[in-house]
N, C-alpha and C positions, 0 to 999 in steps of 0.2 A: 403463291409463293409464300414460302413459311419468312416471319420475320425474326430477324436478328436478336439476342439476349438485348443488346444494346437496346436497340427499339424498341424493347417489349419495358426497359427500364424504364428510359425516357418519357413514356405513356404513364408509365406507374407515376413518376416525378410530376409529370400534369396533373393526373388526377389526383393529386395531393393539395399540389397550387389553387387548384382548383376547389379544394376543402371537400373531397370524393371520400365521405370515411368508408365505403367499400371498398376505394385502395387497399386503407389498413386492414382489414379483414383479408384482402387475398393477400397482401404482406406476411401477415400474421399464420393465414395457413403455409404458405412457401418455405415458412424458415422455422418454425417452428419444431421438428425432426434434429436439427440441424443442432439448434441453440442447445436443446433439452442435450443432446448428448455431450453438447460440451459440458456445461454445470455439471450432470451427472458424476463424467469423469473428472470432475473438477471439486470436488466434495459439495455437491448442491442437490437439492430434493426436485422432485417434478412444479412442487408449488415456486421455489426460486427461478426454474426456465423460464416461467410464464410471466411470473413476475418482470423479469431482464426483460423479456422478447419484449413487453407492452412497455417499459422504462426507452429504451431503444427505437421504437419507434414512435413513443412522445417526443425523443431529441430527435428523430428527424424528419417528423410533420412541421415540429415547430422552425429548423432549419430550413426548410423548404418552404414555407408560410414568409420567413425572412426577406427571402426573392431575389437573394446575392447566393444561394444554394450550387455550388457546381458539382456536378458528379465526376471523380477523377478515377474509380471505379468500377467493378461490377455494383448493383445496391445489395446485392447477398454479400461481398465484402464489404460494405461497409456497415451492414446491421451488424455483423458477425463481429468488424472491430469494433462496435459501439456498444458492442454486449461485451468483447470482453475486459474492455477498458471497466464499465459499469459494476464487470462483478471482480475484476481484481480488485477494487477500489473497498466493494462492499468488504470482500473478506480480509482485505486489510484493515478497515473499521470496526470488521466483528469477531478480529482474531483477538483471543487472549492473551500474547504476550506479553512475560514479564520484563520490565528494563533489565533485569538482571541477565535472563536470557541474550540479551542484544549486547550488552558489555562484556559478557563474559568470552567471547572470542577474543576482544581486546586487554584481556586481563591474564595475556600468555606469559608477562616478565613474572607474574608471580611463582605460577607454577607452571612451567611450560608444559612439561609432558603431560600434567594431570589436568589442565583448567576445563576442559570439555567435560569432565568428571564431576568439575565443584560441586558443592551441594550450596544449593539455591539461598538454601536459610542462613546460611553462614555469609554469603554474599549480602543479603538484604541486613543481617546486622551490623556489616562492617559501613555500610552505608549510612544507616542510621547513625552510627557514631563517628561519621569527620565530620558531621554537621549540616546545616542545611544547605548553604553556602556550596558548597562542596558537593555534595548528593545532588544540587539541580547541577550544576556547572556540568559534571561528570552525566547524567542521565538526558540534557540536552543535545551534549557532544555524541554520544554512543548509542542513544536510544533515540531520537528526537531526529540526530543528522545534522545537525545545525552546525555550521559554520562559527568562524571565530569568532565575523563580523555580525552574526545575528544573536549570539551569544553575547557580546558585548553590550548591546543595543539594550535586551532582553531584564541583562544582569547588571544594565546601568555602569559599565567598567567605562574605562574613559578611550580605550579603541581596543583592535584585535588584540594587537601585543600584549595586551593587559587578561584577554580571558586566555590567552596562551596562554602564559606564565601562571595564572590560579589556574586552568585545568593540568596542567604539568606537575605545581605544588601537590592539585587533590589529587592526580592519578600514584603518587609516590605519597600522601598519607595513605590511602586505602593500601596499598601493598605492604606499606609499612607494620596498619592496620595487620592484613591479614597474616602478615608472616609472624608478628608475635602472638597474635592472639590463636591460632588455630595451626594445626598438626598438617601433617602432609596427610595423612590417613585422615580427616576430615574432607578431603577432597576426595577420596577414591572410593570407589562403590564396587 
């Protein structure tokens, strides 16, 4: 009698408990196929899959090693979520985005039809000039994600209301900002 996915998990999860590093090796060969193709289609090189796969199953020898481990799962879904959590996370770490890029969807009152257009450099000057104060306020809210109340905290204001009203002031000088200093044709390419 052939035995069940389940079962054959289950055994895997033992011999983990068990500190069986040939588990991880037939781990390792089962998902391996699987992993690489994501990364691949996911902008990652063959040396990243194998990287993720051995990351992936460090977190879950070591969850298992714990001894509170439950599997609510197949363990192919759950390597497969544990990879892709790992490499979202990576290429959110190792992407280059500008804060500019991240605010400039929110910088539609300036130029609405054109902002997706702006030119980057003319953003990062008007930046530079409302000041510091201003440039973090604006680039924690829009690039960072931060809330009013962690913004406050941050920026030492004395509560939300308070980084409300300065990110409101600095979103209305940068527009101010850019509407006198630069052309609408600065914006369009």
């Amino acid at each position: 009698m052939q035995e069940s996915a389940q079962d054959q998990d289950l055994q895997l999860l033992e011999r983990l408990r068990n500190s069986d590093k040939d588990a991880l090796v037939l781990l390792y060969k089962n998902h391996h196929v699987m992993i690489r193709q994501y990364v691949l289609k996911n902008s990652g090189s063959l040396e990243d899959a194998e990287d993720l796969l051995q990351d992936a199953l460090v977190v879950l020898w070591q969850k298992v090693q714990q001894g509170n481990f439950i599997l609510s799962s197949k363990l192919s879904t759950f390597i497969m979520a544990v990879c892709k959590n790992l490499w979202l996370k990576r290429l959110s770490k190792n992407s280059r985005i500008e804060p500019e890029e991240f605010i400039l969807p929110h910088l539609h009152k300036v130029h609405e039809e054109h902002a997706e257009n702006m030119d980057f450099k003319h953003l990062q000057k008007a930046l530079d000039e409302i000041g510091d104060t201003c440039k973090q306020v604006l680039l924690l809210f829009y690039f960072e994600g931060r809330d009013m109340e962690q913004i406050a905290q941050q920026m030492q204001f004395a509560n939300a209301d308070t980084a409300k009203a300065k990110k409101y002031q600095c979103f209305k000088k940068l527009e101010t900002l850019i509407k006198s200093r630069f052309e609408k044709s600065d914006f369009i390419h």
